[in-house]
N, C-alpha and C positions, 0 to 999 in steps of 0.2 A: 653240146658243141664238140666237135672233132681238131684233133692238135691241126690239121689244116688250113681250116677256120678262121683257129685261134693266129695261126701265121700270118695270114693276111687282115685280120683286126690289127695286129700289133704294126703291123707293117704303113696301111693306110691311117691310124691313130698318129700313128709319130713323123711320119712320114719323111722327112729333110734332118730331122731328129737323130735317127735311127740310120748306125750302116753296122753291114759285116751282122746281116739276116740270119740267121740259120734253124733248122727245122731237124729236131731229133725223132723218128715216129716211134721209134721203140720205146723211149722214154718220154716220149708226147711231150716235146720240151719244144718252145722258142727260146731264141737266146739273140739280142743283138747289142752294138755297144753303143750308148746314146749320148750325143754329144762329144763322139770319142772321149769319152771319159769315164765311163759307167758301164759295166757289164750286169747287164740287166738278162734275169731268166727267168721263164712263166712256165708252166706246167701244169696239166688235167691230169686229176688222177681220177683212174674210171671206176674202181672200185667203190668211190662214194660220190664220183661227179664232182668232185670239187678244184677252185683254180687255185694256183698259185703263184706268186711272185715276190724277187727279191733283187737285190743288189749286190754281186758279189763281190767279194775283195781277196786278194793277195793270193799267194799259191797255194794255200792250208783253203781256198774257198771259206773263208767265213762269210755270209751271207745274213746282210740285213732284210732285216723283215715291218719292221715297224720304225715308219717314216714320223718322227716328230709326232710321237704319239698318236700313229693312224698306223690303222693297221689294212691291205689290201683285204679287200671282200674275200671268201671263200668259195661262193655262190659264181656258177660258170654258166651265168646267164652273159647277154653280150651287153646289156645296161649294167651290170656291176663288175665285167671286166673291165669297161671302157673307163666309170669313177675309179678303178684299182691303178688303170694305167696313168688317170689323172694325179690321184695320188705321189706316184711315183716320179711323173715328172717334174711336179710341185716343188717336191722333195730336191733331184737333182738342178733343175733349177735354183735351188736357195743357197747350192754348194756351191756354185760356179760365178765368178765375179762377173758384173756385168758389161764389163768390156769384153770379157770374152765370148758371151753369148752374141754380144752385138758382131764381133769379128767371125762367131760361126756361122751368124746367119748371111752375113756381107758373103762372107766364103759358099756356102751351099745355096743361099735364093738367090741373091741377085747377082752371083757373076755369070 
């Protein structure tokens, strides 16, 4: 799979999810922020083919990797990125109260 690709999986996966897109080619990086709340980053490294993702936080970027004991796939096929991105959304999901999911989705599907 090419960082391209992977842009537009991450993009149509999350889709109302997911804003403030962006596409590094040099560092074959997606990065968007999900649920305005999460800056989420993916990345192919071509040297061994493999994906990654994670969760970043604060200015030092510390960056989680393992969601409640799960860990994203490595394998950069598009059936094990799409379970890596379910993972993760799983994940932000469970941080986020659900009045507030209910208010983002009122906000981005149905107005």
């Amino acid at each position: 799979m090419d960082v391209n690709k992977l842009y537009d999986l991450v993009e149509t996966y999350f889709g109302y999810k997911a804003n403030m897109l962006y596409l590094d080619t040099d560092k074959k990086e997606v990065a968007c922020m999900l649920y305005n709340s999460f800056l989420l980053k993916c990345n192919l490294d071509d040297r061994y083919g493999r994906f990654g993702a994670g969760i970043v936080f604060g200015i030092q970027e510390a960056t989680i990797t393992e969601f409640l004991g799960k860990r994203c796939s490595l394998n950069s096929d598009e059936k094990s990125i799409r379970e890596s991105l379910k993972i993760v959304d799983d994940y932000c999901r469970l941080r986020l109260p659900d009045k507030f999911l209910d208010a983002y989705y009122k906000a981005y599907v149905t107005s």
